[in-house]
N, C-alpha and C positions, 0 to 999 in steps of 0.2 A: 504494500500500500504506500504510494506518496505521499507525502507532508501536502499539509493546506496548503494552496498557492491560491491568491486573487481570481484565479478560474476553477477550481474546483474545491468545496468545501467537501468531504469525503464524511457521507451520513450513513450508520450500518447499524443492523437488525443482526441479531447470531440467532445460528442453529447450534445447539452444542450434539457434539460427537460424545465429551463425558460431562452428564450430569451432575449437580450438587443434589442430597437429598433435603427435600422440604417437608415439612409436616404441618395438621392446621395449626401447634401450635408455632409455627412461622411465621402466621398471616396477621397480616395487617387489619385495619378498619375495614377497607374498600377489598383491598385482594385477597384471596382465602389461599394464596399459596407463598408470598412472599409478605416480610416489612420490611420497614425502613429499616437501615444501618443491616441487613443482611447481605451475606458476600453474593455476586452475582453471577447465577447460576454459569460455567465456561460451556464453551460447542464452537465447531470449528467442520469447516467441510459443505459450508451455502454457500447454494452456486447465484452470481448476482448475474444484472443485465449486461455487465462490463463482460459475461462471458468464463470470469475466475472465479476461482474457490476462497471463502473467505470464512476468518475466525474472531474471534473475538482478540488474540495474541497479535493482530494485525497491527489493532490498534493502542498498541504499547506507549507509543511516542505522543500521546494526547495524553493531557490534564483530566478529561473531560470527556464520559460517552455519551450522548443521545439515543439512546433505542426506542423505535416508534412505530409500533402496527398497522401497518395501513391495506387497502389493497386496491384495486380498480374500479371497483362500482358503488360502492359505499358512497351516498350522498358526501354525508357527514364527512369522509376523508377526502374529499373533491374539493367540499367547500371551506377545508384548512390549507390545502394546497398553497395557495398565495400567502395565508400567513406562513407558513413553513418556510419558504422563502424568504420572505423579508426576514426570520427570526436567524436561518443560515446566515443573510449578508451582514447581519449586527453581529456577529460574532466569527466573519472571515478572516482574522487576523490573531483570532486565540486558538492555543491550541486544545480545539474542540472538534471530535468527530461525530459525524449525525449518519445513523444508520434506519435504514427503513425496513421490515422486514413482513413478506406477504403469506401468512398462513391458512388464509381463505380459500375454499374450493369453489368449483365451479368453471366453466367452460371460458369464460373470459379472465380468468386468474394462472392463464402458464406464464410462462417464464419469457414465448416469444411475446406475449399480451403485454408483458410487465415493460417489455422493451420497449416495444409503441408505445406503450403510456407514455412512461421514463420520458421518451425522446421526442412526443410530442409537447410534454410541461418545461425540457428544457433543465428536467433535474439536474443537480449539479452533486448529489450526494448517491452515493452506495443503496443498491432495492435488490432484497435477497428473498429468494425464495425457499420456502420449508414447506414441502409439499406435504414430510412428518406429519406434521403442525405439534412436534417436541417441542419448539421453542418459546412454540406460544402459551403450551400447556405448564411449563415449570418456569416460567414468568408471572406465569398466574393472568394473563391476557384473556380480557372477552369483550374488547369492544374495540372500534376501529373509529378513529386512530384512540391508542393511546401509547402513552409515554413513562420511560426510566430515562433518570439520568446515576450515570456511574458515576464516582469518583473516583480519584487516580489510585485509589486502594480496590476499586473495581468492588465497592459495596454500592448498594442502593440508597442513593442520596435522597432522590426523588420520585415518585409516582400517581401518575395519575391522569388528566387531561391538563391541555395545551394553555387554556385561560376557562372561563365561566359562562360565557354568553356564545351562541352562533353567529350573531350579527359583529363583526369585527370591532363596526363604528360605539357598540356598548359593551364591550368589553373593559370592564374595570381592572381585576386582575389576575393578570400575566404571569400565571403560576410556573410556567416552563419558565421563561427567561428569567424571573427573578431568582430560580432556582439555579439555573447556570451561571448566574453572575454572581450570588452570594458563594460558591463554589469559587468562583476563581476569586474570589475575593477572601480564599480561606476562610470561612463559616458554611454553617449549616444551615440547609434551606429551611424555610418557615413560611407554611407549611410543607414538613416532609410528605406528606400524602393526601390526594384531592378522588374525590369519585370521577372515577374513566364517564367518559360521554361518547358518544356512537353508535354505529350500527353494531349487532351481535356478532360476533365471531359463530359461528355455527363448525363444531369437532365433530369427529368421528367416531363417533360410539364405540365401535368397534375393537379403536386402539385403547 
């Protein structure tokens, strides 16, 4: 993986290959499989749009991870899109990596779908896919989008959804970026944990 450069902020979602074990008594408020200040489950071996293999060990040389569920059809992750963006270019010059990872099924969720998306939004950050949907399930993910952010000890600083409102223009606050900025700003976010918002993740019974 390359270091941020002014043209690409490098955003990544993990699959892990090895597991941490969780239990309920792990879970947080909102997630029933992860809390805050828990280390962050590792996996390695998601294949992204860029066509590579990618782990979580990629992103060693960042202060700062962003991991964030999203997938293709999901109103809800369409219509954070542009702010995701804008939140990528306030923070192009720290080193912060932003991962997106797609554990959604369904016929317009492959990997070449994810490309066309990617390429027509103009993403500038990492979109992996976990056809598993492991990654999603020991994150403790059920809604799209939603968000982790790691700290450089690779615990769960943060989780939860992006801000509070759908409408951009009434969005008071900005729980993602205040949490990556009191992060680099050495403290802990407040609040460490916010209720996910989004469409449902729908798993696979099965596994």
């Amino acid at each position: 993986m390359s270091r941020l450069t002014p043209r690409k902020l490098s955003i990544a979602i993990l699959l892990p290959a090895v597991m941490l074990g969780t239990s309920p008594a792990d879970a947080g408020k909102f997630n029933r499989v992860l809390d805050v200040d828990a280390p962050a489950p590792t996996w390695s071996d998601l294949r992204g749009t860029d066509g590579k293999l990618h782990s979580l060990d990629d992103y060693k040389e960042h202060d700062v991870v962003v991991l964030f569920f999203t997938d293709n059809h999901c109103p809800m992750s369409k219509q954070y899109e542009t702010r995701l963006q804008k939140f990528a270019k306030a923070f192009a010059d720290k080193k912060l990596a932003i991962v997106a990872v797609n554990v959604s099924k369904g016929p317009g969720e492959t990997l070449e779908k994810m490309k066309r998306h990617a390429k027509k939004r103009k993403w500038t950050f990492d979109y992996l896919r976990d056809p598993s949907q492991k990654v999603g399930r020991v994150y403790g993910a059920v809604r799209t989008p939603q968000f982790f952010v790691l700290d450089g000890d690779r615990k769960v600083a943060y989780m939860g959804s992006l801000d509070e409102n759908d409408d951009p223009q009434r969005a008071k606050k900005h729980y993602l970026h205040n949490a990556v900025r009191a992060l680099l700003d050495k403290k802990r976010p407040s609040p460490g944990e916010t209720l996910q918002r989004g469409c449902k993740i729908e798993y696979d019974d099965k596994k």
